[in-house]
BAFI-3210 file (N, C-alpha, C; in Angstrom, 3 decimals, decimal comma, padded with zeros to 6 digits):
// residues 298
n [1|2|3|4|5|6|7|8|9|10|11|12|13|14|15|16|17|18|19|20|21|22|23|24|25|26|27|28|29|30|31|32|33|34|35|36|37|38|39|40|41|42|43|44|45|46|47|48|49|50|51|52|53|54|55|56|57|58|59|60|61|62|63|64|65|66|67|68|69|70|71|72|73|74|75|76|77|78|79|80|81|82|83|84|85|86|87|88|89|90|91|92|93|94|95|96|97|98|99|100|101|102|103|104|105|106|107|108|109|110|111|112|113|114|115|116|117|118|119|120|121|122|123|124|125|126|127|128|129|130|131|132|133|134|135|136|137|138|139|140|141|142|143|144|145|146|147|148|149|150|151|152|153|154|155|156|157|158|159|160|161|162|163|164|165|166|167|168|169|170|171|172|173|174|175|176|177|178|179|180|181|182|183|184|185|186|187|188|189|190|191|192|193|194|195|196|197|198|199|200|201|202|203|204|205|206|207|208|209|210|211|212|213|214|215|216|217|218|219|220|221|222|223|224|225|226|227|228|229|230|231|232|233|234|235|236|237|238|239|240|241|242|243|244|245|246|247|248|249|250|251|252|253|254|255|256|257|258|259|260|261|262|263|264|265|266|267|268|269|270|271|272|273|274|275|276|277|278|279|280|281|282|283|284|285|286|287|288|289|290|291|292|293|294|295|296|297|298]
n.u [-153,162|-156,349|-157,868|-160,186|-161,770|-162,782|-165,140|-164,665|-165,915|-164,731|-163,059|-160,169|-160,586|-161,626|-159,585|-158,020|-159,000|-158,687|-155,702|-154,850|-156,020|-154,911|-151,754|-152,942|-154,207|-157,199|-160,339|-162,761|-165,472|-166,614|-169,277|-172,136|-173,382|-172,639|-169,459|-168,926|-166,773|-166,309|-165,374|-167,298|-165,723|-165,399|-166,294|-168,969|-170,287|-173,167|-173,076|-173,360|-171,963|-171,979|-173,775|-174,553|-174,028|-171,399|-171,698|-170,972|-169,538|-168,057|-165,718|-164,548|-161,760|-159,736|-157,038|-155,909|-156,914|-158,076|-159,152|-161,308|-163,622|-165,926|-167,515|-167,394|-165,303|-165,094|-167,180|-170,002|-170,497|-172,609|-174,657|-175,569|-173,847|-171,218|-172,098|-172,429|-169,501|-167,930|-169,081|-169,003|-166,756|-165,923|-167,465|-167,685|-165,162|-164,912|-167,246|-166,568|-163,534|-164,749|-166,336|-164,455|-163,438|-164,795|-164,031|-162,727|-160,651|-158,454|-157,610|-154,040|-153,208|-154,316|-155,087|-156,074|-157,360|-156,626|-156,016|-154,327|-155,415|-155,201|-152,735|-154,434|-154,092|-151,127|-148,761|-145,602|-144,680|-142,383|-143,864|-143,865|-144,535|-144,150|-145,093|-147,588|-150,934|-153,293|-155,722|-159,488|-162,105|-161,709|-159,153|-159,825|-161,494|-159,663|-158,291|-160,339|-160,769|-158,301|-157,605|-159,786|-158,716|-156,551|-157,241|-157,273|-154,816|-154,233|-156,079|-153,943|-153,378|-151,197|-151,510|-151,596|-151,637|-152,825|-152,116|-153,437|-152,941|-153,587|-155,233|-153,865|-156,142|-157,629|-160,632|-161,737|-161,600|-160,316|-158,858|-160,380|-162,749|-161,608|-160,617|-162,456|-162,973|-160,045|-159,583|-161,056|-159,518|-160,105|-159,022|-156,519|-154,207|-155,179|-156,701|-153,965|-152,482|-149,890|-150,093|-149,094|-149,752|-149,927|-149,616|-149,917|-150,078|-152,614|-151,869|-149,557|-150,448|-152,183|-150,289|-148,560|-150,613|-150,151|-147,960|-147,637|-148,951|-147,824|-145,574|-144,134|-143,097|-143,935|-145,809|-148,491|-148,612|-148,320|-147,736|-148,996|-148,228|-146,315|-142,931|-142,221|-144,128|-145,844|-146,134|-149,415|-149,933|-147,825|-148,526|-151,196|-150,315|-148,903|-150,725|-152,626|-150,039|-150,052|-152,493|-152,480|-153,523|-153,892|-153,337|-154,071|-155,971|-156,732|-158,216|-160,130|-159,597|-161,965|-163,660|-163,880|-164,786|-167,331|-168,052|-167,699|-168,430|-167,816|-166,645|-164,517|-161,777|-160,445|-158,836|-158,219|-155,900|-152,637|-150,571|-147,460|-146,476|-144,312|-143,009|-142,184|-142,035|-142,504|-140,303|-137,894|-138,306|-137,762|-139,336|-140,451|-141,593|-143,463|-144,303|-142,864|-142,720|-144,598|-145,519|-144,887|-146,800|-149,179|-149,506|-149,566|-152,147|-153,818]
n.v [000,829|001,600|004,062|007,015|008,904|012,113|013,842|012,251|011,870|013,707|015,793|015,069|013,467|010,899|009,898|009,633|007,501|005,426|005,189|004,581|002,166|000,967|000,380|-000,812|000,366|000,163|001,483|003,933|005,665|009,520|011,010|012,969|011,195|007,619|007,418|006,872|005,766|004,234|001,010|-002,173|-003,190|-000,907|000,983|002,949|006,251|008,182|011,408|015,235|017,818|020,377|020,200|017,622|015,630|012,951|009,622|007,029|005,278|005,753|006,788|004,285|002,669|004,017|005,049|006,807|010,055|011,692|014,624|016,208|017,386|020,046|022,812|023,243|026,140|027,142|028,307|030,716|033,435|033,937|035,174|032,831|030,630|031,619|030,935|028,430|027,742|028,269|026,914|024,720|023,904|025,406|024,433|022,210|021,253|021,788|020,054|017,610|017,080|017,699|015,098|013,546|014,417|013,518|011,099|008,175|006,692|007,701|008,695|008,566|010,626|013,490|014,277|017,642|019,056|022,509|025,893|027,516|029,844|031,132|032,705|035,196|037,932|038,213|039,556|039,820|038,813|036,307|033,198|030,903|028,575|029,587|031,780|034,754|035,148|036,424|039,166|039,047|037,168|034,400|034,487|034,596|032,513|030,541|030,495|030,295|027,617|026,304|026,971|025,466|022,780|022,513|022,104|019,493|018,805|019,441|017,155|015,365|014,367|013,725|016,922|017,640|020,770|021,177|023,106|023,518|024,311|025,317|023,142|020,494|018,742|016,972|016,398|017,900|020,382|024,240|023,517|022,268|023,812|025,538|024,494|024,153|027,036|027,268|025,296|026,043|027,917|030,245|031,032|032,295|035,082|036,027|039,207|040,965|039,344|038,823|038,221|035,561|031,771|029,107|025,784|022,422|019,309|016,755|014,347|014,995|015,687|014,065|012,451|013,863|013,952|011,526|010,726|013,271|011,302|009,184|009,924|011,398|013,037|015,436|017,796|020,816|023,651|022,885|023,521|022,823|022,800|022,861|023,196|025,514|027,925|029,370|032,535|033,960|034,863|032,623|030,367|030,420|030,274|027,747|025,801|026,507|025,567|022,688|022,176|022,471|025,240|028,705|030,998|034,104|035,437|038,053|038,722|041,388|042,446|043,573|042,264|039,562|040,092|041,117|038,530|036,787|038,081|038,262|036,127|036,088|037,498|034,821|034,330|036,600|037,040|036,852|034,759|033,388|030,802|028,857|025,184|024,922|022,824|020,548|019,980|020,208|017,343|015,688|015,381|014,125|015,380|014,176|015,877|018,714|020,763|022,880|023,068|020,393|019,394|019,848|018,815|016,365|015,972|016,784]
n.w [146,165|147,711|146,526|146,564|144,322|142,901|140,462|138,104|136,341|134,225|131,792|132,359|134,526|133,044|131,712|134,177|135,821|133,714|133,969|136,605|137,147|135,012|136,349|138,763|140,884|143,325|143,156|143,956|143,159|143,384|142,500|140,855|138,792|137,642|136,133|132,317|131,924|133,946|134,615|135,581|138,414|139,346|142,054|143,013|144,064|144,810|144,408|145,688|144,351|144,521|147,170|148,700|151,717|152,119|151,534|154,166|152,885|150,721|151,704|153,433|154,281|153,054|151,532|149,804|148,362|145,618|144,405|141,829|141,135|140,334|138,635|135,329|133,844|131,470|130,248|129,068|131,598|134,563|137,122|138,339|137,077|137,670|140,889|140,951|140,063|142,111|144,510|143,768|143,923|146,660|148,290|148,050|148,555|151,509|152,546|152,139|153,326|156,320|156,230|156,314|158,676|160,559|160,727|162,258|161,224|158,454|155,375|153,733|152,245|150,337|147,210|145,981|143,266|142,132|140,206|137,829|137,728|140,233|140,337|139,371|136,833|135,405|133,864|132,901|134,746|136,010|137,226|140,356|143,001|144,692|144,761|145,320|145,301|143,097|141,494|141,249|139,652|139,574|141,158|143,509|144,152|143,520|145,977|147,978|148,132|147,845|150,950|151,931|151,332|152,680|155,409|155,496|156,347|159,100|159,770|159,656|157,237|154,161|152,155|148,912|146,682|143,152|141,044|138,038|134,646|131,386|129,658|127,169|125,139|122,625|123,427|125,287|127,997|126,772|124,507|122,913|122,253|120,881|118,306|116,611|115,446|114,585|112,431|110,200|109,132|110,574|113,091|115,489|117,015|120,368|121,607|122,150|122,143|123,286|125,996|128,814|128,117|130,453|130,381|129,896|128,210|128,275|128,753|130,019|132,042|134,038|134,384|136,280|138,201|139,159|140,015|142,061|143,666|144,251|145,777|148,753|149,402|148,411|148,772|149,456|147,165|144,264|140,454|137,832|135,295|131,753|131,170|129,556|129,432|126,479|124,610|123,346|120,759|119,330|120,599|119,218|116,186|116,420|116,904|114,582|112,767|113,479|112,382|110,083|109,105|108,102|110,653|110,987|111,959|113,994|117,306|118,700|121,961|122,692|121,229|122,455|124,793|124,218|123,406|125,434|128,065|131,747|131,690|129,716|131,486|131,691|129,131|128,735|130,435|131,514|132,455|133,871|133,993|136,742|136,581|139,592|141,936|140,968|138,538|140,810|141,750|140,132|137,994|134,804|131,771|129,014|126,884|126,874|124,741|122,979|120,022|119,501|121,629|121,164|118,020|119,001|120,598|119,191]
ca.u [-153,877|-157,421|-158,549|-161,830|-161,488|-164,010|-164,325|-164,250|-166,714|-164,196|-162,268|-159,010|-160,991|-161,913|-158,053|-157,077|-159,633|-157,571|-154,337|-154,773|-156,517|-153,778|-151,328|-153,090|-154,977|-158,279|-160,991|-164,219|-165,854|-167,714|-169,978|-173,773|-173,712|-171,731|-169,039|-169,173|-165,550|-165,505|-165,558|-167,656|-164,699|-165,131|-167,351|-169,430|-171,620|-173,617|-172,549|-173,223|-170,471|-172,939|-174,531|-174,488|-173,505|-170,773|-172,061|-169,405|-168,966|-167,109|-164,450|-163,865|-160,482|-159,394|-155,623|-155,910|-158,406|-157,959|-160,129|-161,274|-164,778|-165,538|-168,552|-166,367|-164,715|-164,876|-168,749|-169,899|-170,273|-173,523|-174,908|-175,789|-172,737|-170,027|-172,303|-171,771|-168,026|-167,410|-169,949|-168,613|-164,994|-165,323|-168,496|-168,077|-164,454|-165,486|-167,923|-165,414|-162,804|-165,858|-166,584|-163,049|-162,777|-165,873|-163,975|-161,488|-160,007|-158,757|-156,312|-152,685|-152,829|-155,454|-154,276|-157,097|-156,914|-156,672|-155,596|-153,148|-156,157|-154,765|-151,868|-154,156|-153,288|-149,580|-148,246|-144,211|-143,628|-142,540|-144,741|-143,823|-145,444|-144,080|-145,610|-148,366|-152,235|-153,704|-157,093|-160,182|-162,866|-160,972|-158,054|-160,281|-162,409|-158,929|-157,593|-161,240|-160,628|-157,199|-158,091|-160,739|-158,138|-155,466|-157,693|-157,002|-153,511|-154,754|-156,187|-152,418|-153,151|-150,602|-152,152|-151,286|-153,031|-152,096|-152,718|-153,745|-152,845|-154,482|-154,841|-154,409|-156,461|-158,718|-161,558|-162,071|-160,800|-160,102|-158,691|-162,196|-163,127|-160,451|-160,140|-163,667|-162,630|-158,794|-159,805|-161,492|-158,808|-160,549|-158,104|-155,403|-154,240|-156,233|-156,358|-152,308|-151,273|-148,434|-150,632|-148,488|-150,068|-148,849|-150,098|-149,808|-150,957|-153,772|-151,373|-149,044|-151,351|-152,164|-148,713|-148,273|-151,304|-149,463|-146,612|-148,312|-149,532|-146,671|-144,557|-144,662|-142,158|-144,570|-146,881|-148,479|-148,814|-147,762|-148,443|-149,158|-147,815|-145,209|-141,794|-141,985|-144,834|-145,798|-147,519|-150,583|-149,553|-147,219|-149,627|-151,733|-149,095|-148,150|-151,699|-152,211|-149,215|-150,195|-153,732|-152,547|-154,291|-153,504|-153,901|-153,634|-156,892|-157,188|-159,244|-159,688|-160,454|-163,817|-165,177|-163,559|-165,611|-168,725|-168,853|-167,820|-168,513|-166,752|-165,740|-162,867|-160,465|-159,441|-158,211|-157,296|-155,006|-151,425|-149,771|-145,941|-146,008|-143,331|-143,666|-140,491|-141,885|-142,376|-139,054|-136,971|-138,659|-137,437|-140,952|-140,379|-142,164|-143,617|-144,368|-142,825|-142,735|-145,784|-145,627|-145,266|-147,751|-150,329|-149,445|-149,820|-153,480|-154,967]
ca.v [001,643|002,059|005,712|007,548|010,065|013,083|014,662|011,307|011,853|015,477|015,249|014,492|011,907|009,706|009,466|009,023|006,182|003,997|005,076|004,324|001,112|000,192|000,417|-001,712|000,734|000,025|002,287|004,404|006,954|010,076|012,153|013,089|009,881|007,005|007,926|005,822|005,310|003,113|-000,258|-002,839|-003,538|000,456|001,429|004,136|006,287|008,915|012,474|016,456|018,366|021,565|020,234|016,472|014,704|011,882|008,386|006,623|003,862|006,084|006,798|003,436|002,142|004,648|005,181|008,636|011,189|012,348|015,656|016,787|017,550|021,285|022,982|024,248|027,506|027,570|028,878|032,218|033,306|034,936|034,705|031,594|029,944|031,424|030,138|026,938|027,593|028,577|026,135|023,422|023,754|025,370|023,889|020,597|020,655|021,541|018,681|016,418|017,345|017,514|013,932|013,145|014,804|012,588|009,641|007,839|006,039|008,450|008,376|009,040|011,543|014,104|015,666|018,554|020,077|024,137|026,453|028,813|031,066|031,414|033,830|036,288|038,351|039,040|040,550|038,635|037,791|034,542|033,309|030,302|027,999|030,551|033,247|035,512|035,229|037,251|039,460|038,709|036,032|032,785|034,060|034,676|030,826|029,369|030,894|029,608|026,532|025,665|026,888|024,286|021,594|022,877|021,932|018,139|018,628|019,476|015,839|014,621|014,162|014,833|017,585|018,484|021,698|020,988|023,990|023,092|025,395|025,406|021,367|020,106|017,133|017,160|015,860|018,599|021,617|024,974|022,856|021,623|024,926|026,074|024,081|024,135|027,894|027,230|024,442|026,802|028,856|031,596|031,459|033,488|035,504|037,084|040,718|041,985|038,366|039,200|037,684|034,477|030,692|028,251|025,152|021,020|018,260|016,105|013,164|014,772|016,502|012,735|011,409|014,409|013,987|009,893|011,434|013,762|010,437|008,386|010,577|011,167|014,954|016,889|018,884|022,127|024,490|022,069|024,180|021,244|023,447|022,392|024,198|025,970|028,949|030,553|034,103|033,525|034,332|031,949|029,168|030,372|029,988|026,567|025,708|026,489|024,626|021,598|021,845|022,797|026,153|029,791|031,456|035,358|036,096|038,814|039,257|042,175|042,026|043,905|040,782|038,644|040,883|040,832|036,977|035,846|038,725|038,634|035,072|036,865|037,301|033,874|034,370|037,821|036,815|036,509|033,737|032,558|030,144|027,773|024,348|024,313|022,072|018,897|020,014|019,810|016,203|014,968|014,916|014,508|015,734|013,645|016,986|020,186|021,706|023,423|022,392|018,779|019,051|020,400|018,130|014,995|016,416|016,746]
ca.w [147,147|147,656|146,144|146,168|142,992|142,779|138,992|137,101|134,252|133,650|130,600|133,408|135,523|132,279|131,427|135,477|135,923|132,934|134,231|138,051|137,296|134,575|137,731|139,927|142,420|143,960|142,783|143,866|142,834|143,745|141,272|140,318|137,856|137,249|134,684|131,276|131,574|135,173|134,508|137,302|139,341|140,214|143,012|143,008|145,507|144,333|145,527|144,489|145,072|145,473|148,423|149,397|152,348|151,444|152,525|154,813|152,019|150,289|152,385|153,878|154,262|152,044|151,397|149,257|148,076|144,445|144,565|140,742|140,868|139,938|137,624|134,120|133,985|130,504|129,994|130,073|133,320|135,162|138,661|138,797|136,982|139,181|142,072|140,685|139,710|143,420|145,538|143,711|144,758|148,348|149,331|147,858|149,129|152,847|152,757|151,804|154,296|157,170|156,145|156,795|160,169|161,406|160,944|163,100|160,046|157,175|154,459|154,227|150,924|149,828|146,549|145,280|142,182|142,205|138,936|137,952|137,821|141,526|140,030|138,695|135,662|136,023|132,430|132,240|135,707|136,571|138,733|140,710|143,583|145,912|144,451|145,735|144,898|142,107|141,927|140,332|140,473|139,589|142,345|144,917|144,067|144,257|147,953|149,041|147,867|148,532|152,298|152,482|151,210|153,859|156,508|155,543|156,969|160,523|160,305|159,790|155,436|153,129|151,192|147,514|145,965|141,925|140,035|136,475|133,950|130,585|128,966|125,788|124,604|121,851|123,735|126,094|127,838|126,171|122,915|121,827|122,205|119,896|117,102|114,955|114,259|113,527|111,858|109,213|109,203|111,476|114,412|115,424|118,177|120,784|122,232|121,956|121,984|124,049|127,330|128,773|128,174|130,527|129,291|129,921|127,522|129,390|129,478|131,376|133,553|134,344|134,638|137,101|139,165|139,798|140,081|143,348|144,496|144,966|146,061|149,697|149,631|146,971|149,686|149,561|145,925|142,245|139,377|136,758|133,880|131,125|131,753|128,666|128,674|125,426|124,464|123,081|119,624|119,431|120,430|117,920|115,326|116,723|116,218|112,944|112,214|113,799|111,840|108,459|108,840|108,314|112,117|111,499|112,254|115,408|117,688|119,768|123,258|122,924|121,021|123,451|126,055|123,905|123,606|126,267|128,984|132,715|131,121|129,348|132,035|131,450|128,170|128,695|131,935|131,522|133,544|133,430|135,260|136,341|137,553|140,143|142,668|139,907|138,010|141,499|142,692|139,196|137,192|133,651|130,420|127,939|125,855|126,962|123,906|122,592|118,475|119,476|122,174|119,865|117,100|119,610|121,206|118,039]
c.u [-155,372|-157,562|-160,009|-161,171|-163,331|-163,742|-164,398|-164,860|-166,233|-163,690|-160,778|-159,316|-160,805|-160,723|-157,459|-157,535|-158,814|-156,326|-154,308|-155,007|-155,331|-152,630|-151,969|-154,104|-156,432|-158,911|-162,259|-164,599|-166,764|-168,484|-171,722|-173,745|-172,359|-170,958|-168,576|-167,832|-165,169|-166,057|-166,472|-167,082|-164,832|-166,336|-167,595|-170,730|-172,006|-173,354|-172,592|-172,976|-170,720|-173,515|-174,735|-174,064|-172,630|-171,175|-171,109|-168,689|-167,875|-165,703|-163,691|-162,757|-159,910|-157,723|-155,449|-156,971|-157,643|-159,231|-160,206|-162,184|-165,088|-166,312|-167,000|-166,550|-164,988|-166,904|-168,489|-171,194|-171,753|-173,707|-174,974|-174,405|-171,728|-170,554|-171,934|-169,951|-167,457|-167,916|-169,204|-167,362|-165,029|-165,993|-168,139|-166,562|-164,259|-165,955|-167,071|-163,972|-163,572|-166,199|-165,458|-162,647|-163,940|-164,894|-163,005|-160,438|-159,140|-157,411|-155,345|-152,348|-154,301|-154,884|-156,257|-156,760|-157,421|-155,953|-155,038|-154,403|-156,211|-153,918|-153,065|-153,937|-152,038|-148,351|-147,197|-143,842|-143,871|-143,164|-144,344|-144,708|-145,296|-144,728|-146,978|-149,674|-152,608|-155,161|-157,485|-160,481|-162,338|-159,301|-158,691|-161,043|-161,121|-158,586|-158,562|-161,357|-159,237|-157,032|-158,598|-159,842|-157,290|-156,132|-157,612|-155,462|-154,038|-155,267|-155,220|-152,538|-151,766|-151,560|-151,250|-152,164|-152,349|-153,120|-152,738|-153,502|-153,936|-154,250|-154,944|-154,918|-157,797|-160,171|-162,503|-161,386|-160,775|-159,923|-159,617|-162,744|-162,407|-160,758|-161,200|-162,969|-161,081|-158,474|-160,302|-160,980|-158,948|-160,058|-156,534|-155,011|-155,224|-156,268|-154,605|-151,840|-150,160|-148,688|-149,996|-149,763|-149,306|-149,799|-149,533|-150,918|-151,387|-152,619|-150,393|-149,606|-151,790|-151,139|-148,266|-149,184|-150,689|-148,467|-146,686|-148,457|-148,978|-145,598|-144,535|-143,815|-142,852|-145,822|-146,860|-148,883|-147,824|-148,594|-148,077|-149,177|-146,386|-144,420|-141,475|-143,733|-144,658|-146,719|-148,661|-150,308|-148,849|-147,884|-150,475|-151,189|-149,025|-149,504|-152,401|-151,581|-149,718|-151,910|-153,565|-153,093|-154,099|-154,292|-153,284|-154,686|-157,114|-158,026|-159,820|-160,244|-161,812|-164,552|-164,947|-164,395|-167,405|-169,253|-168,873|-167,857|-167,523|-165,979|-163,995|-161,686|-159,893|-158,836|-157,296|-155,653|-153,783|-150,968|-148,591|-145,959|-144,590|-143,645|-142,390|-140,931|-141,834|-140,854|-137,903|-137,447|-138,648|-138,371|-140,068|-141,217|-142,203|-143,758|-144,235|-142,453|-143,937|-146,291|-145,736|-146,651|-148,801|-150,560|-149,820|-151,369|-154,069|-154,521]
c.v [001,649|003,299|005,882|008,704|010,811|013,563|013,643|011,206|013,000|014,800|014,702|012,889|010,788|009,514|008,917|008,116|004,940|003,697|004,450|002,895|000,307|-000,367|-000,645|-001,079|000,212|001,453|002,869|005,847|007,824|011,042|011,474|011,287|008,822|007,359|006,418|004,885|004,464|002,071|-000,946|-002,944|-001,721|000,752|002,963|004,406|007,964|010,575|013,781|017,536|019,620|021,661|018,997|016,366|013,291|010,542|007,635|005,643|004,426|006,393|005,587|002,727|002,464|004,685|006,518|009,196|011,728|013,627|016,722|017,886|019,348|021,769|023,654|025,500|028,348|027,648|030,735|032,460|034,138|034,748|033,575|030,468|030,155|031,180|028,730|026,415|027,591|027,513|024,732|022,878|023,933|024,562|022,530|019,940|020,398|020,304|017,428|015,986|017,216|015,914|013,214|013,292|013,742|011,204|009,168|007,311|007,046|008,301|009,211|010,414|011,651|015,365|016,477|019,402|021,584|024,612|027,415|030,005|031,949|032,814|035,346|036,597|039,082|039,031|039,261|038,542|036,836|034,024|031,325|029,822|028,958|031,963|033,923|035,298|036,156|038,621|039,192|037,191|034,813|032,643|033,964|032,808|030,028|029,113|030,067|027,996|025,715|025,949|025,664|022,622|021,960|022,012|019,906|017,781|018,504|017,737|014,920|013,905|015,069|015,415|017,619|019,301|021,676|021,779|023,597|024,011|024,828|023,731|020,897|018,807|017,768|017,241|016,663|020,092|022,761|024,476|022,446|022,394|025,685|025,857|024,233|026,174|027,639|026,190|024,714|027,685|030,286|031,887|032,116|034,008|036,041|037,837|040,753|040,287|037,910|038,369|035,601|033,154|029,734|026,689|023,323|020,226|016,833|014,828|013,283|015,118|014,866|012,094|012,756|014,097|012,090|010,269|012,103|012,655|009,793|008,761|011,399|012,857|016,401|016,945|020,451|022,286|023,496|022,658|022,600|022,196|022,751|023,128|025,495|026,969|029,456|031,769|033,346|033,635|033,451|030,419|029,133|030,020|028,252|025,623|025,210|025,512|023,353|021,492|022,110|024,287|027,264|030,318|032,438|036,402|036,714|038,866|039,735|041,510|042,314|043,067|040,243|039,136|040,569|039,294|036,392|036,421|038,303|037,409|035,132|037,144|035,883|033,685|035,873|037,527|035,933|036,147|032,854|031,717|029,030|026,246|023,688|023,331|020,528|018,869|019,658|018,379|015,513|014,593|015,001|014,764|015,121|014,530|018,050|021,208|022,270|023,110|020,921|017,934|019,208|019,421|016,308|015,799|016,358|015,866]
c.w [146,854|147,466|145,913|145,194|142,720|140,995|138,022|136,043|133,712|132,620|131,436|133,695|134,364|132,154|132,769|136,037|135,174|133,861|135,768|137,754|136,380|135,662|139,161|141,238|142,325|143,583|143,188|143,501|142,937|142,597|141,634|139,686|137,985|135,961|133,556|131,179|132,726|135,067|135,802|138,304|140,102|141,114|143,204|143,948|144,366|145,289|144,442|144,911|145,355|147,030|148,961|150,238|151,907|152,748|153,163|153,769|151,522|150,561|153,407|153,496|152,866|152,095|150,983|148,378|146,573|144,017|143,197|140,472|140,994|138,501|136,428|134,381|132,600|129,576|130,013|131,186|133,634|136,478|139,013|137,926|137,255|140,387|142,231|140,912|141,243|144,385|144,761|143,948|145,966|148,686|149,061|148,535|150,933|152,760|152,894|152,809|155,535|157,510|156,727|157,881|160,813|161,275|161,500|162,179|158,640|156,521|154,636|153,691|150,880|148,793|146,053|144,422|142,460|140,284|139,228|137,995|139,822|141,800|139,842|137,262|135,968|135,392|132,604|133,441|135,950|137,731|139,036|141,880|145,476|146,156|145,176|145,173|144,223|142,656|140,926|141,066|140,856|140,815|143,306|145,561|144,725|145,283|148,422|149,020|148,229|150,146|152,840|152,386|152,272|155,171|156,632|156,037|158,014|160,577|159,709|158,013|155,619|151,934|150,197|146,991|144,282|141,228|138,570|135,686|132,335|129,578|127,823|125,864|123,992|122,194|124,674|126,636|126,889|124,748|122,246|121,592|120,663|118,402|115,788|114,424|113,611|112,422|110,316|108,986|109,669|112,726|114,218|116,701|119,275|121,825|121,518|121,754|122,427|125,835|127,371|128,519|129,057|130,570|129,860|129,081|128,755|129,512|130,055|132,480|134,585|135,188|135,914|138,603|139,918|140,623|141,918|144,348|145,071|145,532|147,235|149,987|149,108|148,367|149,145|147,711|145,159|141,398|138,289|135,416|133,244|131,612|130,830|128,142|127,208|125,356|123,304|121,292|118,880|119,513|119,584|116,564|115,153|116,721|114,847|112,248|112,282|113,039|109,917|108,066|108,956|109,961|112,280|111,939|113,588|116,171|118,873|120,899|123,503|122,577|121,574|124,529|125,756|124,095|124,735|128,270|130,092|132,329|130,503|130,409|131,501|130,261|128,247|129,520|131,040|132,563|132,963|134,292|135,279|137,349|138,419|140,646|141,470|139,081|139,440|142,258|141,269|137,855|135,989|132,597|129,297|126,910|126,695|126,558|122,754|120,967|118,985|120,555|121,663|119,270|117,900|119,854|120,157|116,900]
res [x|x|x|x|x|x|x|x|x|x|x|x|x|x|x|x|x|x|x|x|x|x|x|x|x|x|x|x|x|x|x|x|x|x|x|x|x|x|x|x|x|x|x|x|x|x|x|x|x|x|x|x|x|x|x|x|x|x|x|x|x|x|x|x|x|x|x|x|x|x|x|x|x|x|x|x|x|x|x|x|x|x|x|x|x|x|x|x|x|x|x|x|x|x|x|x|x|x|x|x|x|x|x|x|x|x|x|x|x|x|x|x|x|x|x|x|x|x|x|x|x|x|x|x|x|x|x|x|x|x|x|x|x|x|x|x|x|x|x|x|x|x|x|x|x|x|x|x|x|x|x|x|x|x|x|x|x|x|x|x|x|x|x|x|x|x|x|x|x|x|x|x|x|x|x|x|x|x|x|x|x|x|x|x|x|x|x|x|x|x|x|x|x|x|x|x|x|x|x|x|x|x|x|x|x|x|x|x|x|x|x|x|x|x|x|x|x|x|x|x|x|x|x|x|x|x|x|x|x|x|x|x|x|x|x|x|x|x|x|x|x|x|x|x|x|x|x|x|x|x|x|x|x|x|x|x|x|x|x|x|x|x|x|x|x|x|x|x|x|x|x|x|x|x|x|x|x|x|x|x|x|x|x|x|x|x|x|x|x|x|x|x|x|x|x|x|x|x]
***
């Protein structure tokens, strides 16, 4: 297939550039820069997902839309970097969809990534792809965002909205974040501990987003979580283990508040999630058990 892929210099994109191209698809790509990881054979247009116009090149005789692109979550947060966090999902996914309705030509598939930060904080219930929308900033970003992808149905796409839950790979994500303190044996739980994790290692998050692509029944809400949530102490634990390193160090929520201000919901926020729609369309799990996913990521 020919694909345009948004997002590709993320810590995702660089891994779904190999994998697509291992496979055989046709490649272009949209972002601020060229990313280090697309070979010549990949075509690239320059595009900024705040506020550009997409040039028609990019979308010619397209087949499907891989939609990544999206300022990090994992900063802390002020006025101007949840403008970002928000303008770069709705606005940049409007645009993108807009571009698509101008054209007489358009592809068959438009998956766009969304996050479990869709749920909410929502203590031990199971929250599935049927489930209800949360409150708070990161639920309200996602509704406006998976709206703006909806609107690629109306021009006869199959949509996918693939919620991401939290990713392991050394290289990026929350886990890079992580590891220099548990690495020094200064990690541990944090707040009560008791708040759910639901959790996929980056190469299946990968092998899921293919998975979305070729697969012509998966529409609508895919939480891209393992099947196997843990509480946060528990991952800490499993951690540890997988680093060699004691991980009983606490730490309340008020310093979690102090460092990393309104940023903290996302660590605070308990989410179970489950990932029915990929478990009933047969997906399988290269790691969906939290010690071995660990112990592979790092």
């Amino acid at each position: 297939m020919n694909i345009t892929l948004t997002g590709a210099s993320g810590f995702i994109g660089k891994r779904l550039i190999e994998r697509l191209l291992a496979v055989g698809h046709r490649l272009h790509v949209l972002g601020r820069h060229r990313p280090a990881a697309a070979p010549p054979l990949v075509g690239f247009t320059a595009w900024d997902a705040n506020s550009g116009e997409i040039p028609d090149e990019a979308l010619r005789q397209v087949d499907a839309i891989i939609h990544l692109a999206g300022e990090p979550v994992a900063q802390r947060w002020n006025r101007e970097i949840k403008s970002r966090i928000r303008n770069s999902r709705v606005i940049g996914t409007h645009s993108l969809v807009q571009a698509l309705a101008a054209r007489s030509e358009r592809p068959h598939t438009f998956i766009s990534a969304s996050a479990i930060g869709y749920y909410g904080n929502r203590g031990d219930e199971v929250l599935t792809e049927q489930s209800s929308p949360g409150a708070g900033f990161l639920s309200e970003v996602c509704g406006e965002w998976e709206r703006e992808a909806r609107l690629a149905a109306e021009l006869g796409m199959r949509v996918a909205l693939v919620r991401i839950g939290i990713v392991l790979g050394k290289e990026g994500g929350a886990l890079k974040q992580m590891l220099p303190p548990f690495r020094l044996g200064m990690g541990g739980p944090m707040a009560s501990g008791t708040q759910w994790m639901s959790w996929i290692h980056a190469d299946d998050l990968v092998e899921a987003l293919m998975f979305a692509l070729r697969n012509e029944a998966i529409s609508g809400p895919v939480n891209a979580t393992a099947p196997n949530p843990v509480q946060n102490a528990e991952f800490a634990r499993a951690l540890g283990e997988a680093l060699n390193r004691p991980a009983v160090l606490h730490t309340p929520a008020f310093a979690l508040k102090a460092m990393l201000g309104e940023a903290a919901e996302v660590v605070l926020a308990s989410q179970r999630v489950m990932p029915e729609v990929l478990r009933q369309a047969g997906f399988q799990w290269a790691h969906p058990q939290i010690r071995e996913a660990l112990a592979r990521a790092i």
